[in-house]
C-alpha positions as CSV (number, residue, x, y, z in Angstrom):
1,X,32.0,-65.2,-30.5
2,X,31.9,-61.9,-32.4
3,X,34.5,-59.9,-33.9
4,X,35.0,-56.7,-31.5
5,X,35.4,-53.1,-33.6
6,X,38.5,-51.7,-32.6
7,X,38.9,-48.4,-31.7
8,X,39.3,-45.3,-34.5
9,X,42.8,-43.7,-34.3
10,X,42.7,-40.1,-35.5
11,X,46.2,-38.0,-36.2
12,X,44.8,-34.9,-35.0
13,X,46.6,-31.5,-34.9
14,X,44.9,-28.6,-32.8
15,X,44.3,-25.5,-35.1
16,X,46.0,-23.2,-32.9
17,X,49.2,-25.0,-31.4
18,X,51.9,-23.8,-30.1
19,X,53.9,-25.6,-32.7
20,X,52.3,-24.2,-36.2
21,X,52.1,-20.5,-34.1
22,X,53.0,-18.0,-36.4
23,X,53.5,-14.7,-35.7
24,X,52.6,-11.2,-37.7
25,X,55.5,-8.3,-37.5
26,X,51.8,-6.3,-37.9
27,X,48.7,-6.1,-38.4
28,X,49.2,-5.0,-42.1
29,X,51.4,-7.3,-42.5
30,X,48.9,-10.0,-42.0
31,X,46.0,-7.7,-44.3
32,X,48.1,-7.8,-46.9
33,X,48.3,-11.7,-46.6
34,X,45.0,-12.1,-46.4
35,X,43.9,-10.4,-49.2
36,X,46.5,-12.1,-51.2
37,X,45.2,-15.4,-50.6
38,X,41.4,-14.2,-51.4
39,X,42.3,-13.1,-54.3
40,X,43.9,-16.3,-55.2
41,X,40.9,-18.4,-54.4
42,X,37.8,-16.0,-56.4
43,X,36.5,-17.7,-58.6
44,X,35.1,-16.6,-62.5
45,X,31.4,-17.4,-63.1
46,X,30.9,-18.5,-66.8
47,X,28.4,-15.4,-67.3
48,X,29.9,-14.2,-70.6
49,X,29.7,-17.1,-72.5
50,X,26.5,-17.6,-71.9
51,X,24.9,-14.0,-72.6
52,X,27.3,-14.5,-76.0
53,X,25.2,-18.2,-76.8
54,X,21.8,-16.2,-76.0
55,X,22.8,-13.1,-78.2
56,X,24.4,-15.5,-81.2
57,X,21.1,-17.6,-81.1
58,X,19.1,-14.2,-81.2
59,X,20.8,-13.1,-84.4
60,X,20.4,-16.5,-86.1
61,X,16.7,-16.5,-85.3
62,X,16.2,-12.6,-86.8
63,X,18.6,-13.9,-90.0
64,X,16.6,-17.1,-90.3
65,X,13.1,-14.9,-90.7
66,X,14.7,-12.4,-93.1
67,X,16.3,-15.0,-95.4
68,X,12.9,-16.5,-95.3
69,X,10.9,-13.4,-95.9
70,X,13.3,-12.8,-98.7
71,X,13.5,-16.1,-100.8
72,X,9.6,-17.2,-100.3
């Protein structure tokens, strides 16, 4: 009468098996790793450009009034 779901199938792999187990020579060894792979991963914020577009837009406000002062 109605069409039944079927069941989900998921391909699951545990976190920690015993199959992707890898082991450290040391515990420096696996610091050093770490921090590697944090470094790769920061990420830059686009503060500069931004405090550059505020400062550019001051400057062309002060040489808009002194050009005006000047030729009026």
């Amino acid at each position: 009468m109605f069409k039944q779901r079927k069941n989900k199938r998921f391909n699951y792999q545990p976190r920690f098996s015993k199959e992707n187990k890898i082991d450290f020579k040391s515990e420096k060894e696996f610091v050093s790793r770490w921090r590697a792979t944090k470094d790769a991963k920061r990420k830059v914020k686009g503060a500069m450009p931004l405090r550059i577009l505020i400062l550019a837009l001051v400057l062309l406000l002060i040489l808009m009034y002194v050009l005006e002062k000047r030729y009026m």
